[in-house]
PDB file of N, CA, C and O in Angstrom:
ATOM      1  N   UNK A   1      41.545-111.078 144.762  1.00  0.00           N
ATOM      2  CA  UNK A   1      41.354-111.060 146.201  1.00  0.00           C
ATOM      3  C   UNK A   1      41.018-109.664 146.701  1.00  0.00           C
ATOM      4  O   UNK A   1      40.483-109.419 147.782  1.00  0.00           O
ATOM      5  N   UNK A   2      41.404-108.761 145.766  1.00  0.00           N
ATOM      6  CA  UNK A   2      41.159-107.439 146.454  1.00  0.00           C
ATOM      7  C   UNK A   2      39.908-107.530 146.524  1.00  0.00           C
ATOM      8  O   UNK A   2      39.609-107.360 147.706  1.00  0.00           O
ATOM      9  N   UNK A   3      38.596-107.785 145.634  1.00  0.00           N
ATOM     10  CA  UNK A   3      37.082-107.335 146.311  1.00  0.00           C
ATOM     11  C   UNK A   3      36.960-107.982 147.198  1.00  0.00           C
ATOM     12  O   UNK A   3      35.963-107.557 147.781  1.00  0.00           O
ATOM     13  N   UNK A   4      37.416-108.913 147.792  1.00  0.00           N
ATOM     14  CA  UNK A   4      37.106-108.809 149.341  1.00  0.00           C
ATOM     15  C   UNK A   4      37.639-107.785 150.597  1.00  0.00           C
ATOM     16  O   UNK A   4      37.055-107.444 151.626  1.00  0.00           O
ATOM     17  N   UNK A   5      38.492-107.567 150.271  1.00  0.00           N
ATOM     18  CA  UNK A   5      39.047-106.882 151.061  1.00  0.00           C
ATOM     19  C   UNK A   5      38.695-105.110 151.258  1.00  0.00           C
ATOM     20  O   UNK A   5      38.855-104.492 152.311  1.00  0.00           O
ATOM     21  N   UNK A   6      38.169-104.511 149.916  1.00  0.00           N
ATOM     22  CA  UNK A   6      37.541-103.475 149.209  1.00  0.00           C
ATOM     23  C   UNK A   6      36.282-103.156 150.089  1.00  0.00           C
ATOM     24  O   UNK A   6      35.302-103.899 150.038  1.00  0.00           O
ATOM     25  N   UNK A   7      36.318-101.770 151.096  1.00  0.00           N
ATOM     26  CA  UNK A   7      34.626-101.781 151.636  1.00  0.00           C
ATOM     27  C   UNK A   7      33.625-101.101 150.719  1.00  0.00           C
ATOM     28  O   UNK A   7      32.493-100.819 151.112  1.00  0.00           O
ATOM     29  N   UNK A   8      34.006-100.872 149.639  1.00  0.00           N
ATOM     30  CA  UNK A   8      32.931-100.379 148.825  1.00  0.00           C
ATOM     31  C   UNK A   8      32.052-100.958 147.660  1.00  0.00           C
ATOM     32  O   UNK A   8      32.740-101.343 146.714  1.00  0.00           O
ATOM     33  N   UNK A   9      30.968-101.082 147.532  1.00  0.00           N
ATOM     34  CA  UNK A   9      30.671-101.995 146.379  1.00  0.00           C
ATOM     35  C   UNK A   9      31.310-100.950 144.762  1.00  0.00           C
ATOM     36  O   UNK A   9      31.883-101.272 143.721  1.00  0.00           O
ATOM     37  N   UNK A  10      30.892 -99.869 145.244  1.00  0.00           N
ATOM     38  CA  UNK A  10      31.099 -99.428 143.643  1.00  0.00           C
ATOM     39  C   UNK A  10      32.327 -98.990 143.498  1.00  0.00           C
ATOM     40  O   UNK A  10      32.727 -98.016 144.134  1.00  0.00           O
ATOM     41  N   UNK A  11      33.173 -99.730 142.541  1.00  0.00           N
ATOM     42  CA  UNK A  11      34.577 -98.936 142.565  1.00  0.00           C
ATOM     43  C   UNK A  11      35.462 -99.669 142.304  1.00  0.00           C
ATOM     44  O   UNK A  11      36.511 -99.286 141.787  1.00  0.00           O
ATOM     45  N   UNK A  12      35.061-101.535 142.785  1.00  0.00           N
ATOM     46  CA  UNK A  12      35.445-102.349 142.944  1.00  0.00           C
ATOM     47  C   UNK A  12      36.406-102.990 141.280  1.00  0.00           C
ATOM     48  O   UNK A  12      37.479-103.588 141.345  1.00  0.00           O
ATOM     49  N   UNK A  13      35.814-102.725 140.199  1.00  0.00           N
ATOM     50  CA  UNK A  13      35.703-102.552 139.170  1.00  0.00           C
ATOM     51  C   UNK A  13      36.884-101.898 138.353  1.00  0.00           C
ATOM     52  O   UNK A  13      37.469-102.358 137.372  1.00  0.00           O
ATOM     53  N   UNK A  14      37.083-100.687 139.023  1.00  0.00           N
ATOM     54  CA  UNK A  14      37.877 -99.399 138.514  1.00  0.00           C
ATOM     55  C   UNK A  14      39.144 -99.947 139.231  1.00  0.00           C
ATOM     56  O   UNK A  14      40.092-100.340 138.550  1.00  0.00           O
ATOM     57  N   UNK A  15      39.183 -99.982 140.626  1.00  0.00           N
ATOM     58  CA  UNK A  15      40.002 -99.800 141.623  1.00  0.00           C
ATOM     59  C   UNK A  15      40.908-101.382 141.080  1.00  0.00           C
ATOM     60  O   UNK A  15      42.132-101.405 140.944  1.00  0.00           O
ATOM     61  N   UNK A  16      40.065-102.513 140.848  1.00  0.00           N
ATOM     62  CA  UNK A  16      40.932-103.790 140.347  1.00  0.00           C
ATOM     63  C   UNK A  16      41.243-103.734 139.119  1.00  0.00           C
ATOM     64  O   UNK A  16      42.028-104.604 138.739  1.00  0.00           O
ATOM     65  N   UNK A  17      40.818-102.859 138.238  1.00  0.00           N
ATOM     66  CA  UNK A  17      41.743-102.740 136.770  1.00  0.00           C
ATOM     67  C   UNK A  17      42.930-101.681 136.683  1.00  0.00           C
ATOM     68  O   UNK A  17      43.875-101.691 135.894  1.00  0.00           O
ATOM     69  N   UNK A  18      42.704-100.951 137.487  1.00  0.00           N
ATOM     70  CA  UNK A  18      44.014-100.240 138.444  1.00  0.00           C
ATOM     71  C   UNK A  18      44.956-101.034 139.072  1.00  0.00           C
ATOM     72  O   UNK A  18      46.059-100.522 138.886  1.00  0.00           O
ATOM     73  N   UNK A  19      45.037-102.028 139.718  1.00  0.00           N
ATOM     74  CA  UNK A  19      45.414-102.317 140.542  1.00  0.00           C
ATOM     75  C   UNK A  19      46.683-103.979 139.127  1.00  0.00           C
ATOM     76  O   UNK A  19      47.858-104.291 138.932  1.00  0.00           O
ATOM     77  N   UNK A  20      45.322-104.384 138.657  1.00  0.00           N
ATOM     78  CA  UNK A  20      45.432-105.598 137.498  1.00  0.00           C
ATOM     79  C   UNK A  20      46.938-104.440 136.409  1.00  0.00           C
ATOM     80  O   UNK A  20      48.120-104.642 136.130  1.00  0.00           O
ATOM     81  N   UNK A  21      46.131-103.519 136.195  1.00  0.00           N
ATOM     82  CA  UNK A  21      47.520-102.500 135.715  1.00  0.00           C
ATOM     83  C   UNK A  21      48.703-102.198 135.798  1.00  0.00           C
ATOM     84  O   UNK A  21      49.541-102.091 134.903  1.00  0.00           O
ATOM     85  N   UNK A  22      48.816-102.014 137.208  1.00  0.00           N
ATOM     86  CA  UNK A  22      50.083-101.354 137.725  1.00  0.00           C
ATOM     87  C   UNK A  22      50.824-103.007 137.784  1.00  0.00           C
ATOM     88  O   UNK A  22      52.051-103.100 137.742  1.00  0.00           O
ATOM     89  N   UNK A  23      50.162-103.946 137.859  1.00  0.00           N
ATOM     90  CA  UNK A  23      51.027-105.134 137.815  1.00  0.00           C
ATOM     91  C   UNK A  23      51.505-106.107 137.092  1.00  0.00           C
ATOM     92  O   UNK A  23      52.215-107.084 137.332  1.00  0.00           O
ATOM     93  N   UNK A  24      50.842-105.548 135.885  1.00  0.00           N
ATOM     94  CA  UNK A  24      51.297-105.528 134.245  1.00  0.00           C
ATOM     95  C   UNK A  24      52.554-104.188 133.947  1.00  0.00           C
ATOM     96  O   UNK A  24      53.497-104.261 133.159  1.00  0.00           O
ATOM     97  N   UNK A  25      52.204-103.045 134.822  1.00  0.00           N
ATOM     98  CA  UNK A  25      53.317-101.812 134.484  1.00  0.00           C
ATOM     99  C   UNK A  25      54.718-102.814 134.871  1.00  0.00           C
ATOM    100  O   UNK A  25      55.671-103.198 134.193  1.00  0.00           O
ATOM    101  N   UNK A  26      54.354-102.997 136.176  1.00  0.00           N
ATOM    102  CA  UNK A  26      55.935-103.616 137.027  1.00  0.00           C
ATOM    103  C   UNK A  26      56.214-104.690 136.128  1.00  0.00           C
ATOM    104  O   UNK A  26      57.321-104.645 135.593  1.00  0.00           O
ATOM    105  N   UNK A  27      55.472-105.639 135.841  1.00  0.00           N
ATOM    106  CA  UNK A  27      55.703-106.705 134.971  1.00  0.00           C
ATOM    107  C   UNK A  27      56.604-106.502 133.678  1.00  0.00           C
ATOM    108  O   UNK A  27      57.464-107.293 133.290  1.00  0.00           O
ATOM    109  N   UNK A  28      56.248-105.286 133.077  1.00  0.00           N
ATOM    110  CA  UNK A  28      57.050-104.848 131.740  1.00  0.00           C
ATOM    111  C   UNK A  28      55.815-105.123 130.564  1.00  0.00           C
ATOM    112  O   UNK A  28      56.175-105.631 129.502  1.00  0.00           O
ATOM    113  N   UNK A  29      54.614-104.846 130.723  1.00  0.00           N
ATOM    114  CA  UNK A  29      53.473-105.131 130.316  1.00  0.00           C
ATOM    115  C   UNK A  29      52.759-103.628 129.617  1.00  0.00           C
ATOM    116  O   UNK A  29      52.686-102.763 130.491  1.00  0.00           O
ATOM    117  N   UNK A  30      52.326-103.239 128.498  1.00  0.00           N
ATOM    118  CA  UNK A  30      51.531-102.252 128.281  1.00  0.00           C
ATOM    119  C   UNK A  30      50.248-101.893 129.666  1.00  0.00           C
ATOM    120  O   UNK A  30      49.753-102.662 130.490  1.00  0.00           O
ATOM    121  N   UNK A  31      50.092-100.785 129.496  1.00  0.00           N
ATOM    122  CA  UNK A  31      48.771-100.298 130.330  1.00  0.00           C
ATOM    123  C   UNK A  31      47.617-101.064 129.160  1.00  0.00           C
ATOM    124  O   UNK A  31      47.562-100.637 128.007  1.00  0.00           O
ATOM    125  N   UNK A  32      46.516-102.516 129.743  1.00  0.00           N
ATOM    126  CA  UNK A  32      45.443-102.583 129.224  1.00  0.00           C
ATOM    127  C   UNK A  32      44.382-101.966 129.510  1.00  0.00           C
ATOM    128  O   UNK A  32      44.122-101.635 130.667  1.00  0.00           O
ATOM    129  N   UNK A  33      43.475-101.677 128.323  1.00  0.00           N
ATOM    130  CA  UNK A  33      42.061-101.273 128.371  1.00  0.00           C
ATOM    131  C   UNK A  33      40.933-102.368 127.935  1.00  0.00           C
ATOM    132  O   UNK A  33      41.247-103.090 126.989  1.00  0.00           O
ATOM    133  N   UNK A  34      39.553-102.580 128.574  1.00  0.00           N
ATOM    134  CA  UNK A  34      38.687-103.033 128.425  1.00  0.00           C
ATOM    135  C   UNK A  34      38.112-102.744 127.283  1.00  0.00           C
ATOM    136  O   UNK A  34      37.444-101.816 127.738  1.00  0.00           O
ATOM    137  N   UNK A  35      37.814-102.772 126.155  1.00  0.00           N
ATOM    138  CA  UNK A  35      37.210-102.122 125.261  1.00  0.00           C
ATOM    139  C   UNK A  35      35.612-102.056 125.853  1.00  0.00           C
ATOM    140  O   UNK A  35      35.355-102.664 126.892  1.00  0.00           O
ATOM    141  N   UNK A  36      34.957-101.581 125.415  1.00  0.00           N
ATOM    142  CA  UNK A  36      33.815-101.347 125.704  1.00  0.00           C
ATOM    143  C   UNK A  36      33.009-102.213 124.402  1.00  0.00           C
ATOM    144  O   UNK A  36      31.780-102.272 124.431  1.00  0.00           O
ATOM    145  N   UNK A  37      33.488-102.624 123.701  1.00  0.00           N
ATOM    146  CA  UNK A  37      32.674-103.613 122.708  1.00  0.00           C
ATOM    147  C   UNK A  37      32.635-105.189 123.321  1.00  0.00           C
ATOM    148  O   UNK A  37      31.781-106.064 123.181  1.00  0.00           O
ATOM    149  N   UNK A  38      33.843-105.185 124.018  1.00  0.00           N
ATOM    150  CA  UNK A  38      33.737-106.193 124.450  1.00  0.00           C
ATOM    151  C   UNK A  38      33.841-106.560 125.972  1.00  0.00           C
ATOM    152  O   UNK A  38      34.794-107.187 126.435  1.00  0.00           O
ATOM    153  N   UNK A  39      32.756-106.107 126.718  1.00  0.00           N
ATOM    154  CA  UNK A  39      32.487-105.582 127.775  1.00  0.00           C
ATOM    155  C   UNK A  39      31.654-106.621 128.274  1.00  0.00           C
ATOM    156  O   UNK A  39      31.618-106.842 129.485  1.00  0.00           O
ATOM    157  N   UNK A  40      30.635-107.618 127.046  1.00  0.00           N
ATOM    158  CA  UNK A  40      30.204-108.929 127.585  1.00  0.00           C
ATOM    159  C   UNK A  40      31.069-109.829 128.030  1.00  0.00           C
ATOM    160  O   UNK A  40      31.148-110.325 129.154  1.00  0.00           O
ATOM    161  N   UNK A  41      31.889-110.060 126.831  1.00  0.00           N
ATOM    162  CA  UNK A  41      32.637-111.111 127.319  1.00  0.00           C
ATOM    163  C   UNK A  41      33.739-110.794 128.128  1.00  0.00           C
ATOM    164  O   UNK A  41      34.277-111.861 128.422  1.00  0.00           O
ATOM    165  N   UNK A  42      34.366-109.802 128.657  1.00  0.00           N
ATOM    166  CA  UNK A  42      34.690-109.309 129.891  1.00  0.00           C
ATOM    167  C   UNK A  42      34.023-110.017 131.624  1.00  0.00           C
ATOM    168  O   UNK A  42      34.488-110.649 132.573  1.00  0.00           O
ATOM    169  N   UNK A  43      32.681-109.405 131.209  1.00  0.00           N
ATOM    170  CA  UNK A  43      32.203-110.136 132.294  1.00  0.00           C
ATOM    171  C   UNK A  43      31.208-110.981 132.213  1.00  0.00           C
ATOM    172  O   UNK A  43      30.212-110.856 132.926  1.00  0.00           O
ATOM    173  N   UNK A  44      31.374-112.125 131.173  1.00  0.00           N
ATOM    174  CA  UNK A  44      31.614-113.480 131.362  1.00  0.00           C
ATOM    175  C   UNK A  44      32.139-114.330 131.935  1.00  0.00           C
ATOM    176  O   UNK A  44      31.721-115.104 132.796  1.00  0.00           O
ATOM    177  N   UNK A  45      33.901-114.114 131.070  1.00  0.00           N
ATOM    178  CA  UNK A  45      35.152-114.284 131.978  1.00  0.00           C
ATOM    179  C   UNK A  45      35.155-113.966 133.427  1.00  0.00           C
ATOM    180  O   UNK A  45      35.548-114.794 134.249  1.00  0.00           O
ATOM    181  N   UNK A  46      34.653-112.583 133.817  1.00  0.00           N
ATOM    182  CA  UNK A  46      34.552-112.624 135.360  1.00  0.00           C
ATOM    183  C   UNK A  46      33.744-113.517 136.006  1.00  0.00           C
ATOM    184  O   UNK A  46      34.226-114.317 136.808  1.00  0.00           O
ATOM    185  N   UNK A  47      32.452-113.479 135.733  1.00  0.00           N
ATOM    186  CA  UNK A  47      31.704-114.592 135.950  1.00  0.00           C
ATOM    187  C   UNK A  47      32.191-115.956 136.437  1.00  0.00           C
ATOM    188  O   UNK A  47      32.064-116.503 137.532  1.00  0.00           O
ATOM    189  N   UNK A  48      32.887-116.415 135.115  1.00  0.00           N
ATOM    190  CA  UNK A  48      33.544-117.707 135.339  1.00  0.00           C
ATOM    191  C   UNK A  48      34.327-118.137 136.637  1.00  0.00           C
ATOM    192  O   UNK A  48      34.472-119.101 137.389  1.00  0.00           O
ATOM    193  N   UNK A  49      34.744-116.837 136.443  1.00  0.00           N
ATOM    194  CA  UNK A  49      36.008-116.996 137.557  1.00  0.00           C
ATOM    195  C   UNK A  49      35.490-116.617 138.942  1.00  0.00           C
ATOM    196  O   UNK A  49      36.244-116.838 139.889  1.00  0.00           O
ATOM    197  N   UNK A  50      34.287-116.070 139.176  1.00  0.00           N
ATOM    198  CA  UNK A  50      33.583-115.668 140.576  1.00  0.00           C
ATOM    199  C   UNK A  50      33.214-116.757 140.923  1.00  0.00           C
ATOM    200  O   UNK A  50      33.557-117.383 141.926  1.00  0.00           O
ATOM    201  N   UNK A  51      32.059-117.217 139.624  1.00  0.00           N
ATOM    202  CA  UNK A  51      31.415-118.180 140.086  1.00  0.00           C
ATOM    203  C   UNK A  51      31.672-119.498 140.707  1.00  0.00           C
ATOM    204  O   UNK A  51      31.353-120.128 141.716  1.00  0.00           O
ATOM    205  N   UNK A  52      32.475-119.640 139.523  1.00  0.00           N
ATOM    206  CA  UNK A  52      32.938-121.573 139.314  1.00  0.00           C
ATOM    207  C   UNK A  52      34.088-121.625 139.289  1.00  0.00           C
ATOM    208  O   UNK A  52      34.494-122.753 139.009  1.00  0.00           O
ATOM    209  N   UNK A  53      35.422-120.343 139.590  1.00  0.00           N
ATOM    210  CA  UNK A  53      36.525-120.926 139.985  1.00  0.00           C
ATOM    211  C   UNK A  53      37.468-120.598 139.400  1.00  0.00           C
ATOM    212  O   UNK A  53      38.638-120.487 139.765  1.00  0.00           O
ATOM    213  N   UNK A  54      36.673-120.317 137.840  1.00  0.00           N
ATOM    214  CA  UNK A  54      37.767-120.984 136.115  1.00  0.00           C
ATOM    215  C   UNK A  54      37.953-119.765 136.287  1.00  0.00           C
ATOM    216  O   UNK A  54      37.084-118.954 136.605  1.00  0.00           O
ATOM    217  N   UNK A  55      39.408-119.485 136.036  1.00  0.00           N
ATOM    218  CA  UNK A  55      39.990-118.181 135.859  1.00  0.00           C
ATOM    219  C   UNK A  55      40.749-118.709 134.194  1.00  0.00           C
ATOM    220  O   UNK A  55      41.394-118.050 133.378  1.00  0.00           O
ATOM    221  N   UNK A  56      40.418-119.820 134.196  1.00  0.00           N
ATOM    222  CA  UNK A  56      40.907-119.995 132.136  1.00  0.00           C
ATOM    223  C   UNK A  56      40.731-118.971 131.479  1.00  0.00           C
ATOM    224  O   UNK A  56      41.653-118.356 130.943  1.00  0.00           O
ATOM    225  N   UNK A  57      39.062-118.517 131.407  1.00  0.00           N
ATOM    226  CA  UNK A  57      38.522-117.560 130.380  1.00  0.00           C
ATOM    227  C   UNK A  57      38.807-116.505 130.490  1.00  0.00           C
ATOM    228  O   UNK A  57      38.944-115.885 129.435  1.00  0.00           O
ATOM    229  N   UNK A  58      39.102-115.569 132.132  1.00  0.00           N
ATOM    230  CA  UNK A  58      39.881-114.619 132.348  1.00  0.00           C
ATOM    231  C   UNK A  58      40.855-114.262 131.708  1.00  0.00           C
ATOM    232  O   UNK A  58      40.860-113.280 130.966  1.00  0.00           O
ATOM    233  N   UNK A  59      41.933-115.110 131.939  1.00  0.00           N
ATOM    234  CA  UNK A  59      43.082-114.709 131.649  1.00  0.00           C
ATOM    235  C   UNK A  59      43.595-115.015 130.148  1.00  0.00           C
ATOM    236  O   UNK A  59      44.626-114.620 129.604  1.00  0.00           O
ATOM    237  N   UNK A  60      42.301-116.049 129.517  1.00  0.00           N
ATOM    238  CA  UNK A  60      42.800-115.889 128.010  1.00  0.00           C
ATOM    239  C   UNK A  60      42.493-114.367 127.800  1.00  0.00           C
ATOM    240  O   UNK A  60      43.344-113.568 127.409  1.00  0.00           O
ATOM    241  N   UNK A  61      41.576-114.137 128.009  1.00  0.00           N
ATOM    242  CA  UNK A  61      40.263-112.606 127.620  1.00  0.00           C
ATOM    243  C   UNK A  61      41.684-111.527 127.731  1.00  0.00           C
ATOM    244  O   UNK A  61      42.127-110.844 126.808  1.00  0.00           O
ATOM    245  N   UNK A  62      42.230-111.613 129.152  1.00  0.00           N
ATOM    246  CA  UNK A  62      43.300-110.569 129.119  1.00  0.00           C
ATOM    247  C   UNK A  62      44.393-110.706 128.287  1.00  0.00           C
ATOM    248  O   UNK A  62      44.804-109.615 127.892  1.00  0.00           O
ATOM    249  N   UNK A  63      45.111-111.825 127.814  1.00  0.00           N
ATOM    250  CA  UNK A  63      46.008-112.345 127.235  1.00  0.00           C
ATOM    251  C   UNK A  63      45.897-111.535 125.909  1.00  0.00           C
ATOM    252  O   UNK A  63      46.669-110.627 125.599  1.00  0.00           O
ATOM    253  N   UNK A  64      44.774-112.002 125.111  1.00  0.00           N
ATOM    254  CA  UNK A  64      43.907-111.617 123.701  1.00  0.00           C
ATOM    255  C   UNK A  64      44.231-109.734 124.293  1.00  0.00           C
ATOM    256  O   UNK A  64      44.668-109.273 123.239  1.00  0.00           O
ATOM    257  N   UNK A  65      44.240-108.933 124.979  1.00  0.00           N
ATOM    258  CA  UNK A  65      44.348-107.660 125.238  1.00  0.00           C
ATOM    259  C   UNK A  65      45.472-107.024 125.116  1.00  0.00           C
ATOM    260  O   UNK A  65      45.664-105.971 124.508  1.00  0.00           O
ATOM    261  N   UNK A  66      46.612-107.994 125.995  1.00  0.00           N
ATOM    262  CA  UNK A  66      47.459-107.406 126.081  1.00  0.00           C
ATOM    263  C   UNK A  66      48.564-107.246 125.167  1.00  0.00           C
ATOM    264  O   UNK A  66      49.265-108.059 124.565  1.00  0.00           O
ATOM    265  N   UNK A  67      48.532-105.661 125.234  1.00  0.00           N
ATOM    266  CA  UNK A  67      49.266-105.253 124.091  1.00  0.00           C
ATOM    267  C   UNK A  67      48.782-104.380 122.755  1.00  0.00           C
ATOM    268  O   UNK A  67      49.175-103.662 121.835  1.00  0.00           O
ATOM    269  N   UNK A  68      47.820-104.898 123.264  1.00  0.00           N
ATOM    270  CA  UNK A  68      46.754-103.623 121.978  1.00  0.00           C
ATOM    271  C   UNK A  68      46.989-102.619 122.215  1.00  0.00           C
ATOM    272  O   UNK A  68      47.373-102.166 123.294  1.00  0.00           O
ATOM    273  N   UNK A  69      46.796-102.085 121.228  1.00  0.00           N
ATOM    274  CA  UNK A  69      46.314-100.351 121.414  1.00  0.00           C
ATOM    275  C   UNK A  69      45.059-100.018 121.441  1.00  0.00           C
ATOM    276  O   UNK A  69      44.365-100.649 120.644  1.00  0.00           O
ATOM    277  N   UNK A  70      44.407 -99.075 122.221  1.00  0.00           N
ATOM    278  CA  UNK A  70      43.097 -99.172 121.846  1.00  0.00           C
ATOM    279  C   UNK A  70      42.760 -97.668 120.841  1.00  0.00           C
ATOM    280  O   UNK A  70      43.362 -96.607 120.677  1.00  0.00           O
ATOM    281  N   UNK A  71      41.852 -98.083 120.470  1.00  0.00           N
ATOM    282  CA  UNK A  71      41.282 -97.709 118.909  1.00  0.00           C
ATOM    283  C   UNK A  71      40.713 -95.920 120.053  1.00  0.00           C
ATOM    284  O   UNK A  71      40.343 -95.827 121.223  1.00  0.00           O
ATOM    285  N   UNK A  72      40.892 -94.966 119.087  1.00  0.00           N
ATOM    286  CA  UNK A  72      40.603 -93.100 119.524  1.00  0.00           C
ATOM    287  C   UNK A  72      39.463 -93.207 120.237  1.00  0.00           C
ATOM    288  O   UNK A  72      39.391 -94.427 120.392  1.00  0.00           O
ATOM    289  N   UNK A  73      38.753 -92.851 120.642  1.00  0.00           N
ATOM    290  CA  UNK A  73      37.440 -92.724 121.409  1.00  0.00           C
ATOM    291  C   UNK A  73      37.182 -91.394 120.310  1.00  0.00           C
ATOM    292  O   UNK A  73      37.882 -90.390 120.183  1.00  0.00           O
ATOM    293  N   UNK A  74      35.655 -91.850 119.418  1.00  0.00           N
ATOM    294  CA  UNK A  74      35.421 -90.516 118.423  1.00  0.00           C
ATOM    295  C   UNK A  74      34.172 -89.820 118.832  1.00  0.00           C
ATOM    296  O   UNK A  74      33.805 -88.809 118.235  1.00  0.00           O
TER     297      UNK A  74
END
């Protein structure tokens, strides 16, 4: 719900995986990261869930995340 509420287009992105974060922190949840390999099917899952509703693929996509570690940036 936050990009609606958000007046900026760019940021929208950053500002809700911030936001998706801190409510995994309170939760008792690791800090997740997006990998960047899998950055399609990221926003696929978003897709799904903009488009047509399905927040299924979302929240498996995050599920499958949470808790990883993510791999050094080399």
């Amino acid at each position: 719900m936050f990009v609606y509420i958000h007046p900026y287009l760019d940021g929208n992105g950053r500002m809700g995986r911030f936001l998706m974060n801190l409510m995994f922190a309170v939760g008792g949840y690791a800090w997740t990261v997006v990998p960047v390999q899998q950055r399609a099917a990221y926003m696929e899952a978003l897709e799904q869930a903009s488009a047509f509703h399905d927040i299924g693929p979302f929240t498996d996509f995050l599920a499958g995340l949470v808790g990883q570690v993510p791999s050094p940036a080399v």
